[in-house]
C-alpha positions as CSV (number, residue, x, y, z in Angstrom):
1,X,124.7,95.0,133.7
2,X,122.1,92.2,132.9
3,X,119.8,95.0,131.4
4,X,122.5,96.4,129.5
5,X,123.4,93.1,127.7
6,X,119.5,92.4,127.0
7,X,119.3,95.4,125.4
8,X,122.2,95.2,123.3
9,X,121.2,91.8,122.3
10,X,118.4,93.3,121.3
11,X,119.7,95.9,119.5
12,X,121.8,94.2,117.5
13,X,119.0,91.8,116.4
14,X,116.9,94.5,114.9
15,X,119.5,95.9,112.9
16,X,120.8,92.9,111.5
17,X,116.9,92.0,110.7
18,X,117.2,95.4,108.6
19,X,120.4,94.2,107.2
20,X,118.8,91.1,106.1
21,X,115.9,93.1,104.8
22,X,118.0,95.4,102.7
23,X,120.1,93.1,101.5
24,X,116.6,91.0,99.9
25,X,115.1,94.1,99.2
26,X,118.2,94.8,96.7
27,X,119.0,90.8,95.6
28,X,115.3,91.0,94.2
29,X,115.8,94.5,92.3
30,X,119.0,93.0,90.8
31,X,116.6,89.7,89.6
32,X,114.2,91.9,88.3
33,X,116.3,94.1,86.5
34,X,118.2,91.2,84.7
35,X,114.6,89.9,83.8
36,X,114.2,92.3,81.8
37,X,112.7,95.2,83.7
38,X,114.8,98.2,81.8
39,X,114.2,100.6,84.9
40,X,117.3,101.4,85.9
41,X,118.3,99.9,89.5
42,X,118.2,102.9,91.8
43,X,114.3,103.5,90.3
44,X,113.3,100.3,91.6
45,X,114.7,100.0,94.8
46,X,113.1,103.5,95.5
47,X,109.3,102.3,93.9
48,X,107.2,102.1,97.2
49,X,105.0,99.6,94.7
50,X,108.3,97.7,94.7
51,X,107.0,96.7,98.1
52,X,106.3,92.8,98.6
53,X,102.8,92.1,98.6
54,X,101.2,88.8,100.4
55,X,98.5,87.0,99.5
56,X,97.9,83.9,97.0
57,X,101.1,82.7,94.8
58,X,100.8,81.5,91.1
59,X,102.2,77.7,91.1
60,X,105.6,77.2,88.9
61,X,105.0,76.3,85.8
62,X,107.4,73.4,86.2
63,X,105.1,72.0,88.8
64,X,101.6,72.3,86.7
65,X,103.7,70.8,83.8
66,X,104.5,68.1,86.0
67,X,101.0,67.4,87.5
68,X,99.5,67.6,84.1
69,X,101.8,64.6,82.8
70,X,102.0,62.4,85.5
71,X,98.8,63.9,87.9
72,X,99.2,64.7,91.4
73,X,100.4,61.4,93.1
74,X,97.5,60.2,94.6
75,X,96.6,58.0,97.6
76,X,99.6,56.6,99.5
77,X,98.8,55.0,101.9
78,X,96.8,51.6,102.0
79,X,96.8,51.4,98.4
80,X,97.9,47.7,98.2
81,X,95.1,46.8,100.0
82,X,91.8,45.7,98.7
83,X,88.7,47.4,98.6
84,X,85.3,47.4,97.8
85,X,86.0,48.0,94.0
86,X,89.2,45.8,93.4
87,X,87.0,42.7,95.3
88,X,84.3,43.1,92.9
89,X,86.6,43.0,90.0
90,X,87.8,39.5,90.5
């Protein structure tokens, strides 16, 4: 009986990991196709390039924006304190 509910618990875990999968897998067909990809919907989701890849991710370009203006924040802590430089200043 113990056996029987570990398995089913398992069971029912993978497939709602494929649920979960699917349901991306289409969510992000449906952004790409309002983007502006004019592939119809059913082409896409059946693309094996479609495929997510890993790997190294371009930054927003909210964020560059952002750092560019303002620059990337800095030292935190310990900055109220003095140092060599600021002691020499005075």
């Amino acid at each position: 009986l113990r056996d029987e509910k570990k398995f089913a618990r398992k069971v029912q875990k993978t497939r709602e990991e494929q649920k979960l999968r699917a349901k991306k897998k289409l969510l992000d067909a449906t952004k790409k196709h309002r983007k502006g990809n004019k592939a119809p919907l059913e082409e896409i989701l059946k693309n094996p390039k479609f495929e997510k890849k890993g790997g190294f991710q371009k930054k927003k370009m909210n964020r560059t924006a952002r750092n560019t203006k303002y620059g990337f924040g800095g030292r935190k802590k310990g900055s109220k304190r003095n140092d060599k430089q600021s002691f020499n200043l005075m």
